[in-house]
C-alpha positions in Angstrom: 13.7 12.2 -35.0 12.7 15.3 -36.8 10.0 14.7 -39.5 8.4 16.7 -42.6 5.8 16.2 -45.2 7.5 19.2 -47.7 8.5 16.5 -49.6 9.1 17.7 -53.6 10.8 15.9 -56.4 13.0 16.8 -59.1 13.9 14.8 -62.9 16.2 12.0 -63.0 19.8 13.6 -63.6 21.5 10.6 -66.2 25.8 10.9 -65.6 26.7 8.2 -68.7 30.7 8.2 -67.0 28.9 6.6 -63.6 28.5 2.6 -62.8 24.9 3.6 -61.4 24.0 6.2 -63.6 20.4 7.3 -63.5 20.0 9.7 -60.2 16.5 10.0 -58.4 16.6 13.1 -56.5 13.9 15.0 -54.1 14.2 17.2 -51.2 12.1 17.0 -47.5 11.9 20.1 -46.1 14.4 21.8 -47.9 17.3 19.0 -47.5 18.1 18.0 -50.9 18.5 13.5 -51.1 19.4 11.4 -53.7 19.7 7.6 -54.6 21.5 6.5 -57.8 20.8 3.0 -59.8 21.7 1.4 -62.8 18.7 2.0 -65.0 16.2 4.4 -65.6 13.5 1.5 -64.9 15.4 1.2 -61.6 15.1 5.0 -60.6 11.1 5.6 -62.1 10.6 2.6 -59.8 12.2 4.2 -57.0 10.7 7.3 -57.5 7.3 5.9 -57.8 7.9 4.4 -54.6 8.3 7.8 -52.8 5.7 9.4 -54.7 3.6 6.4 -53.2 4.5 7.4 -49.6 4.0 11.0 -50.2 0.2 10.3 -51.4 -0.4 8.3 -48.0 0.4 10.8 -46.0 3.3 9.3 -44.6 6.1 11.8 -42.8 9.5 11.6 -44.1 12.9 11.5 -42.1 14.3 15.2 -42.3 18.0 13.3 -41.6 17.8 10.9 -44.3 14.9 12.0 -46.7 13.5 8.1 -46.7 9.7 8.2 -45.7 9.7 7.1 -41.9 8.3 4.0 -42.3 10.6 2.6 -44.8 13.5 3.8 -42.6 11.7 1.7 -39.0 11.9 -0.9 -41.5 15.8 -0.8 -42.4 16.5 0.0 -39.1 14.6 -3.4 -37.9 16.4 -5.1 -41.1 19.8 -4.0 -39.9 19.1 -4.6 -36.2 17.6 -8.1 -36.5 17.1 -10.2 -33.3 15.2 -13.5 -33.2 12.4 -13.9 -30.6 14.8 -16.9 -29.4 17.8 -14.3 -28.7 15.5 -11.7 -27.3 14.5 -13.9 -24.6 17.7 -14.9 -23.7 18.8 -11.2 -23.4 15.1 -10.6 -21.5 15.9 -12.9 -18.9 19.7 -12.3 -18.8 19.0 -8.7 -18.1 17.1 -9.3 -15.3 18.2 -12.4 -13.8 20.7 -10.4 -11.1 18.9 -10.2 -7.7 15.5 -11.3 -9.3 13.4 -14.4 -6.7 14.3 -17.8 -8.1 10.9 -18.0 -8.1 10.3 -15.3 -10.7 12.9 -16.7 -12.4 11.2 -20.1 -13.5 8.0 -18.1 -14.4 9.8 -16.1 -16.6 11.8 -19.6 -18.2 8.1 -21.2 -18.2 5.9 -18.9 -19.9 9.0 -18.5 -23.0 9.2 -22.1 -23.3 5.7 -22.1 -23.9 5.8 -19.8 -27.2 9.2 -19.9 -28.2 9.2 -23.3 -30.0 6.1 -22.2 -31.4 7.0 -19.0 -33.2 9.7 -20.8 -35.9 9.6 -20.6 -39.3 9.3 -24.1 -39.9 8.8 -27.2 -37.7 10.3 -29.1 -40.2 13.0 -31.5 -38.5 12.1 -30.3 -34.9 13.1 -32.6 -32.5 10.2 -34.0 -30.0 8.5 -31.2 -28.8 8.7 -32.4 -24.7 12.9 -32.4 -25.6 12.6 -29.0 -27.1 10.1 -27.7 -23.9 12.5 -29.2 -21.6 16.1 -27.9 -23.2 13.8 -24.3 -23.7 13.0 -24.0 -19.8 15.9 -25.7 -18.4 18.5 -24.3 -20.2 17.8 -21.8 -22.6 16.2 -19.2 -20.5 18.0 -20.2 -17.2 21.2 -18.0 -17.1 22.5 -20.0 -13.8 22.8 -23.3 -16.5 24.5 -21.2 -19.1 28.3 -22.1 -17.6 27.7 -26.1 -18.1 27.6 -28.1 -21.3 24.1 -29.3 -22.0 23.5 -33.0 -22.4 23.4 -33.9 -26.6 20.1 -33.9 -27.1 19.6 -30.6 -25.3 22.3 -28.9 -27.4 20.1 -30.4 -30.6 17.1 -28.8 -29.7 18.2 -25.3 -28.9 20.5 -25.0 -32.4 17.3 -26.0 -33.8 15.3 -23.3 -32.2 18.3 -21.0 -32.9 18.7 -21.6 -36.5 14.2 -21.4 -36.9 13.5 -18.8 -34.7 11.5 -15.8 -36.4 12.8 -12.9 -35.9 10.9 -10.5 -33.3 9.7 -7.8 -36.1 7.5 -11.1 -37.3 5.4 -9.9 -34.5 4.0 -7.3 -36.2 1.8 -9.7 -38.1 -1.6 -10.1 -36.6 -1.2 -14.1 -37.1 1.9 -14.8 -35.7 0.6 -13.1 -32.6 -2.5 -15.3 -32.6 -0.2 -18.3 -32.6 1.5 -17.2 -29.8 -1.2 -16.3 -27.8 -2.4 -19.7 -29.0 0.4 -21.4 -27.5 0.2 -20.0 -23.6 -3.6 -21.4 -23.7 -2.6 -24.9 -24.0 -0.5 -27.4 -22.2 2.4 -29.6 -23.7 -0.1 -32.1 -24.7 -2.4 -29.7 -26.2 -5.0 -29.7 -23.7 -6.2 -26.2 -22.0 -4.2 -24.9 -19.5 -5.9 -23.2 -16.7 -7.0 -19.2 -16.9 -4.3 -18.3 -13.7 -1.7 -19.7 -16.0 -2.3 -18.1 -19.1 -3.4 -14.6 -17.8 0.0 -15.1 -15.7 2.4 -15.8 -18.7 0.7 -13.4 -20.9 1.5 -10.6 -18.7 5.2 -12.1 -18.9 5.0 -11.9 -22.8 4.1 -9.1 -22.7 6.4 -7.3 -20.6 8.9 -9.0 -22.9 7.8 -7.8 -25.7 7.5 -4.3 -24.3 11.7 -4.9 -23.8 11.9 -5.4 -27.7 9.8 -1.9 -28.3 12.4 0.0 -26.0 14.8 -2.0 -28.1 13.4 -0.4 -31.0 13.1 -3.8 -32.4 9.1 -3.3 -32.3 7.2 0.4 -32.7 4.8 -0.9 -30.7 3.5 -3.6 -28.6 1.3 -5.9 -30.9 -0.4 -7.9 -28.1 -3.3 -5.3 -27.0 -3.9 -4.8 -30.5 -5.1 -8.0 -31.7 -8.8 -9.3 -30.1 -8.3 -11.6 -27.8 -10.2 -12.9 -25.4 -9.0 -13.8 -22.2 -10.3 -16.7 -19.6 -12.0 -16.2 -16.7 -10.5 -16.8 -13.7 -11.9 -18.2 -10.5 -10.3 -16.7 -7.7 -12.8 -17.1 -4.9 -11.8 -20.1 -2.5 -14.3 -22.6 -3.1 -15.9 -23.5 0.2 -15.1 -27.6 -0.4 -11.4 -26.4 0.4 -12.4 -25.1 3.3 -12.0 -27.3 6.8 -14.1 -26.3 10.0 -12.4 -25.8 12.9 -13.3 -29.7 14.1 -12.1 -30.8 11.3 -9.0 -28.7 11.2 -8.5 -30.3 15.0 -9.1 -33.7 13.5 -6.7 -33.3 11.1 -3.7 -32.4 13.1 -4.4 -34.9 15.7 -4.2 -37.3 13.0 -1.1 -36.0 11.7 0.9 -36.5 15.0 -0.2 -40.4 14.5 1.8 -40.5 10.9 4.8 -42.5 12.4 8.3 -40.0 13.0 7.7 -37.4 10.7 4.4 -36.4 11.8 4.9 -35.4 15.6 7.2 -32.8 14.4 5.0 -31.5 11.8 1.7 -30.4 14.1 3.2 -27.4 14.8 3.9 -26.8 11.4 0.4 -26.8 9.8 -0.7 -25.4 13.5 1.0 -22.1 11.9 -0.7 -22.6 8.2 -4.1 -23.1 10.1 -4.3 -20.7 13.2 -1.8 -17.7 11.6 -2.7 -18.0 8.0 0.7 -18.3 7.6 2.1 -19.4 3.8 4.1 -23.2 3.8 7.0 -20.8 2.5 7.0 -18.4 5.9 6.5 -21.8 8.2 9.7 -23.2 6.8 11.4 -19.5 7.6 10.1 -19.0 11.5 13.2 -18.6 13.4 12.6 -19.0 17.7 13.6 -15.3 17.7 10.5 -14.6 16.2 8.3 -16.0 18.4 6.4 -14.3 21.3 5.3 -17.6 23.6 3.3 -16.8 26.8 3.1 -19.5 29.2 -1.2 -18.3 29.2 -2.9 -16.0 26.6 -2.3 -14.8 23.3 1.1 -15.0 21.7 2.4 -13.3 18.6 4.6 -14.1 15.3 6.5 -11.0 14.0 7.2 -12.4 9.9 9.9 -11.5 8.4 10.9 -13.8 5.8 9.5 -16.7 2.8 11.6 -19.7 2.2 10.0 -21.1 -0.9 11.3 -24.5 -2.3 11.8 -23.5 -6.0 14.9 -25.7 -7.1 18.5 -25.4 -6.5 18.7 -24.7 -10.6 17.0 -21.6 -10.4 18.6 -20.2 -6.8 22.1 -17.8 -6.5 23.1 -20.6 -3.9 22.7 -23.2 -4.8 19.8 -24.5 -2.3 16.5 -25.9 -3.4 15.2 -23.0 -1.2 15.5 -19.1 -2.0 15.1 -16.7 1.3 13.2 -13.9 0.9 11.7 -11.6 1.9 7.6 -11.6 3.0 5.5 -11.6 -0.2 4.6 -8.5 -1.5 6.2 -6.2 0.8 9.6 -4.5 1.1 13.1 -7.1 2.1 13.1 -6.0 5.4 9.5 -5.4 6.0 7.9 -7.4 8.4 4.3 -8.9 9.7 3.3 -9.6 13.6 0.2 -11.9 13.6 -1.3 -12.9 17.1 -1.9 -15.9 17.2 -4.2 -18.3 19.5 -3.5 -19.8 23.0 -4.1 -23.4 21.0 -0.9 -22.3 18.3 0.7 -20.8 21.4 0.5 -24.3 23.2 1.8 -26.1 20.2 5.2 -24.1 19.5 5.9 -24.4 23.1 5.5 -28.2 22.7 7.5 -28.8 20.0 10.2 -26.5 21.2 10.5 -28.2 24.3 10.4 -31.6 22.2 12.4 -31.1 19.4 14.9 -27.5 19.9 15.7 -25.7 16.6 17.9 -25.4 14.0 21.5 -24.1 14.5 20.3 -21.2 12.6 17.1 -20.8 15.0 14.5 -22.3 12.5 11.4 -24.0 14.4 10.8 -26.9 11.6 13.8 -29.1 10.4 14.3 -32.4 9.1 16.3 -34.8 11.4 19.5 -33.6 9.8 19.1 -30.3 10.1 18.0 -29.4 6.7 14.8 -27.4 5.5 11.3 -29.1 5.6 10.5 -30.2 2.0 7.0 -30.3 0.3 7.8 -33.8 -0.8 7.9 -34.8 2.5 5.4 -32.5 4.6 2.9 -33.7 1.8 2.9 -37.0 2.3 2.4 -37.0 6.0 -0.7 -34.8 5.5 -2.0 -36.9 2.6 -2.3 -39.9 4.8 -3.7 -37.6 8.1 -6.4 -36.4 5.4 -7.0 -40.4 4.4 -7.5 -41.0 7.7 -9.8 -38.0 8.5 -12.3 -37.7 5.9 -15.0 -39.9 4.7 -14.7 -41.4 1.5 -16.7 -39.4 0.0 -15.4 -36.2 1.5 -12.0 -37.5 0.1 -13.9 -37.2 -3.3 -13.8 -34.0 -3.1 -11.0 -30.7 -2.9 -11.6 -30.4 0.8 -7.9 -29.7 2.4 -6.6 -31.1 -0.4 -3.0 -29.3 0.2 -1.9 -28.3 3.1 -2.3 -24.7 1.8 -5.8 -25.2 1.7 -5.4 -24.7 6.3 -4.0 -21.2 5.1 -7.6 -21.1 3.0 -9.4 -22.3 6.1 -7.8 -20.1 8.9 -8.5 -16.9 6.6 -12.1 -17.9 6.1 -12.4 -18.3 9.6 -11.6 -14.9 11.0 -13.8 -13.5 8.6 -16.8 -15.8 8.9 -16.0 -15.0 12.9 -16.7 -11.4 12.2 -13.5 -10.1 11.9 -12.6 -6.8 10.4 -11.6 -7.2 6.8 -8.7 -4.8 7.2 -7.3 -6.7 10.0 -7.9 -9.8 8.1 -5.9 -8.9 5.5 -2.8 -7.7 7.7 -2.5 -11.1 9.4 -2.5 -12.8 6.1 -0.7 -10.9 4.3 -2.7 -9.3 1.1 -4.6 -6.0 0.3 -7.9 -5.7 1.2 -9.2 -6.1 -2.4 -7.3 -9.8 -2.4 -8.7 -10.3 0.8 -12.2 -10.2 0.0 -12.0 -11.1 -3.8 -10.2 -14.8 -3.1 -10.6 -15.3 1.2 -14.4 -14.1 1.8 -16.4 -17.5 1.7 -18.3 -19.7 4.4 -16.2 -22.1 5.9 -17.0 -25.7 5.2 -20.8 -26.6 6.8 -21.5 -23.3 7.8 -23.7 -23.3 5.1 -26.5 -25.3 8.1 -26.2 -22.3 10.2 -27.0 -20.0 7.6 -29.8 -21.6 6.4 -31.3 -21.8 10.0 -31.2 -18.0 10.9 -33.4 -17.9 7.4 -35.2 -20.4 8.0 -36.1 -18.7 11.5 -36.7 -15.6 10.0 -39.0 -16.5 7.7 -41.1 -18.9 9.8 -41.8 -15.1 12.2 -45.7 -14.3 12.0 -46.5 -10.2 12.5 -47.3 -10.1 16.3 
């Protein structure tokens, strides 16, 4: 919008046969503007105002002759959205084609701050009914069809009717509070630095929405000093199996009554290919490159994450997709090991595929479930590790084999480049999160020092 600061005033012109009589009148940039009102108080009150923006340096509006900040302002006034209907329309507007995964870490991190920035908490309803009716149904467009339960509706007419508007944002303490609000949990503890650094970047891009709404001029959250958490993203080596112990462990699993024969293979692939529990769950046979001798190969193409049939298109607890981080169709080989090799050719042979061609199914048919994988490798772990190694994270989850296969190639002397191809990530992932000693390598290192420093000059 064009903007001038010729900005020059003129007396009060007084019409007696007018309801508003008394006339303030100035022109910007030649334009000539006026406002009328009821009383002379009224208009050397108006006036002063003006003359008050002039003497600030403030620019006014050339099409409307109010100083521009005052006209942001009615614009905001007349425009009004609450943060609770902004993130409804945030999430709405991107729901379409957008990862079911995605999906709940958009619903989680506005739960988090939503109840939070109200005007009053006064008749709230319990805060763990408010979080639940927030990320469940509030910001979860697939849920918007059904009638909520009672208690559900309650708590989101209450946020409705207490929700600040977003232009509140624009106050340094409201922002605080909402920061405030993504660094604990529910029950007020701390939540950890991946999850706050995660939804902030979230709230933030919603907020940037309401700027190109022109409900904001400007993203408040950089602004205000904040200091974020430091992250750990380094694998810490007690995740990280050996290879004996990786052996151990899947021997052990094949032991864990029906289930477990029919899941070696399956944390084979975590362990020997890197591969992610979501891409295990997607191998199809046609993807497969099985040598009876030698090296075989995986060509990747797809994730089937378990995320919740609330959140998916379909229906399904599980949302296909495409491999992480790269393009739908874009798709990974990764060699993999005689022993891997060896395995998938057993468990074909033993248990056929899917009608759809996956490698791992439950016995009727239907897609291998955390719940149930999880289990059988907390009890192969149970019976594997000391008590005392039990104690501690090591191969805690059985995405701590993906963890241990990684650390492996590069501890082996693999190329960091190729490391990061097999598994997946950029370099710069690769070696910030996957470059550690795997688990009592730590012995070997300290021999080669200990050698070295026990040499005499000849």
């Amino acid at each position: 919008m064009p903007t001038s600061y010729k900005v020059k005033f003129w007396e009060h012109r007084h019409r007696p046969d007018r309801r508003t009589p008394w006339m303030v009148r100035w022109t910007v940039a030649g334009r000539e503007f006026s406002e009328s009102y009821l009383t002379k108080t009224q208009a050397d009150g108006r006036k002063a105002e003006l003359l008050v923006a002039v003497a600030s340096h403030q620019p006014f509006d050339v099409e409307t002759g109010l100083p521009l900040a005052e006209l942001r302002k009615r614009q905001q006034e007349e425009n009004a959205v609450t943060w609770y209907q902004h993130g409804r329309n945030y999430v709405e507007a991107r729901w379409d084609g957008a990862p079911a995964k995605t999906r709940t870490t958009w619903a989680d991190a506005l739960a988090s701050v939503t109840f939070e920035l109200v005007s009053s908490k006064v008749g709230m309803p319990d805060k763990r009914v408010v979080r639940r009716a927030l990320y469940g149904w509030a910001f979860n467009v697939n849920r918007w069809t059904e009638e909520p339960p009672a208690e559900v509706a309650r708590a989101l007419a209450w946020v409705a009717r207490h929700s600040v508007d977003v232009s509140a944002l624009e106050d340094p303490k409201v922002v605080r509070k909402l920061l405030s609000a993504l660094s604990v949990k529910l029950d007020g503890t701390k939540a950890a630095a991946s999850t706050v650094l995660r939804k902030r970047r979230i709230v933030h891009h919603v907020i940037g929405r309401a700027v190109e709404d022109g409900l904001l001029t400007a993203n408040p959250l950089p602004l205000v000093q904040w200091q974020p958490p430091q992250v750990e993203e380094e694998v810490d080596p007690e995740y990280v199996m050996s290879p004996e112990q990786a052996a151990a462990m899947l021997e052990a699993v094949r032991r864990q009554g029906r289930r477990g024969p029919r899941l070696v293979a399956f944390f084979a692939c975590i362990y020997y290919a890197g591969m992610r529990p979501g891409e295990v769950v997607h191998l199809r046979r046609d993807r497969c490159v099985l040598p009876a001798e030698g090296w075989g190969k995986l060509n990747l193409n797809g994730n089937s994450p378990r995320v919740g049939s609330a959140w998916t298109d379909t229906g399904a607890s599980h949302d296909p997709r495409g491999l992480k981080h790269r393009a739908e169709k874009a798709t990974r080989p990764v060699p993999i090991p005689p022993e891997l090799v060896a395995l998938l050719r057993e468990h074909i042979e033993a248990y056929g595929t899917a009608p759809d061609g996956r490698l791992f199914r439950t016995f009727r048919d239907g897609m291998v479930q955390e719940s149930g994988y999880g289990v059988v490798w907390a009890a192969a772990r149970a019976e594997v590790l000391s008590p005392d190694e039990q104690a501690t994270p090591l191969a805690k989850r059985p995405y701590d084999g993906r963890h241990a296969g990684i650390s492996l190639w590069l501890a082996s002397g693999v190329a960091p480049a190729e490391c990061a191809r097999r598994a997946g990530h950029s370099i710069a992932v690769l070696l910030r999160v996957y470059a550690k000693c795997i688990h009592g390598d730590e012995d070997h290192a300290n021999r080669l020092i200990a050698e070295r420093l026990q040499r005499r000059p000849g």
